[in-house]
C-alpha angles and dihedrals in degrees: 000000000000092000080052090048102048099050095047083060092043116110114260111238118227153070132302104241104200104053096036086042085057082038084055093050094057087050099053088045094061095043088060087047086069099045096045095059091049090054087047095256100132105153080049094047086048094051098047080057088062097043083050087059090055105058084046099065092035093058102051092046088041090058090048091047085045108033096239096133113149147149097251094040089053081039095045087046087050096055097041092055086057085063103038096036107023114027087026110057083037097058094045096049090050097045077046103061121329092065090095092045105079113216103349077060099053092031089054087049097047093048083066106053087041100052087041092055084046089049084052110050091034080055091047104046084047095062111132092014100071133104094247092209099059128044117227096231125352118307120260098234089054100053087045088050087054089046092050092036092056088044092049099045092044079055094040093056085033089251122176114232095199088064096061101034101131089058091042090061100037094064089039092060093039090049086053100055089042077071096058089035109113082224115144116243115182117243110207097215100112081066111113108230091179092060124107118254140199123263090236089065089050094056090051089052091056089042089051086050093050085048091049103043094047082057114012092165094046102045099033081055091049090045100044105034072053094060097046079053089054104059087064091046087042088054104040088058092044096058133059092217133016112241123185078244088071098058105033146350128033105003090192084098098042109116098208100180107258099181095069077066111102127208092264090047093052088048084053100053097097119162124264112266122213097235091066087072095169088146 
């Protein structure tokens, strides 16, 4: 009877199914990415990016609603963002239009994957440390949403990327060392998603939907490639002085002003969960 009783109350080994099977979904949606662009089908290949970004902010909220949280779920999405947002966007951009460059075209694309496996692992090794409501460096499902946005809208007007290579090249390196930047993003996450809101907000919801969805290439590059341009503005504000510690390298140093903070921003200021991996 003690032997029964112990291994009811025993934990169950395995793996949560839901969050890692949307894990898995992002997954699968980068790795077509990537096959898309080597067949030629680039405005597939940009698109897939996107989807990818979906399942990525649906299976860390689907393990908190259903209590799956676990280390290999937070390790596997982890793994699964360096293909869809690091080897992924790379490899599109290149197949796009630095194929025909050379090395300025392989070593654009490399700076990429590089500064988005840095961007991992820093993001990785600061859990628990971070200011929750900023992002140190731009996110790495945003810059691959400007690299797959450029690369969607090029195919939407039949754009050759070869013909624009060196500017091709050029984003996606900048995009990648916005990743390692010690830039501040913010992270949207002290907005309160359970509070009432006006009807009025509703109505420009629906209006932002209708615009996007009339020119979803067009309109996810400009949001996105906007919100890349707002980390530098975000930090120069927050600080008295700009520093080199500010925009790269070791942030410890780095004197954000505190005191523009009020009480209800310093209550918000939780650390950053692993289960939030938005990386």
């Amino acid at each position: 009877m003690t032997e029964s009783k112990t291994n009811d109350t025993a934990p169950r080994k395995g793996i949560f199914l839901l969050p890692n099977l949307l894990t898995t979904g992002g997954l699968f949606s980068g790795f077509y990415a990537i096959v898309a662009s080597m067949n030629g089908h680039f405005e597939a290949a940009a698109v897939a990016i996107f989807v990818a970004m979906i399942f990525d902010g649906l299976d860390g909220r689907v393990a908190r609603l259903t209590n799956t949280q676990s280390e290999f779920g937070a390790q596997y999405d982890s793994m699964s963002d360096m293909l869809s947002f690091g080897m992924a966007p790379a490899l599109v951009a290149y197949n796009w239009g630095l194929a025909e460059y050379g090395k300025f075209g392989w070593l654009a694309a490399f700076v990429y994957v590089a500064c988005a496996a840095l961007r991992l692992a820093r993001f990785n090794a600061n859990l628990g440390v971070t200011d929750g409501r900023f992002f140190q460096g731009l996110a790495s499902p945003a810059a691959a949403a400007i690299v797959a946005g450029m690369v969607w809208t090029g195919s939407t007007y039949e754009i050759n990327g070869g013909n624009i290579g060196y500017l091709v090249g050029l984003l996606t390196i900048i995009t990648g060392l916005l990743m390692v930047s010690n830039f501040r993003y913010n992270s949207f996450k002290d907005l309160n998603w359970r509070d009432r809101v006006s009807f009025l907000t509703i109505l420009l919801v629906v209006l932002v939907f209708v615009v996007i969805a009339a020119r979803p290439a067009e309109m996810l590059f400009g949001i996105f490639f906007i919100y890349a341009c707002s980390g530098p503005i975000t930090t120069i504000r927050s600080v008295r002085k700009l520093k080199l510690e500010h925009v790269v390298g070791d942030s410890d140093d780095a004197d954000f002003d505190e005191s523009e903070k009020t009480p209800t921003e310093n209550a918000a200021a939780e650390p950053v969960k692993p289960e939030d991996n938005k990386s």
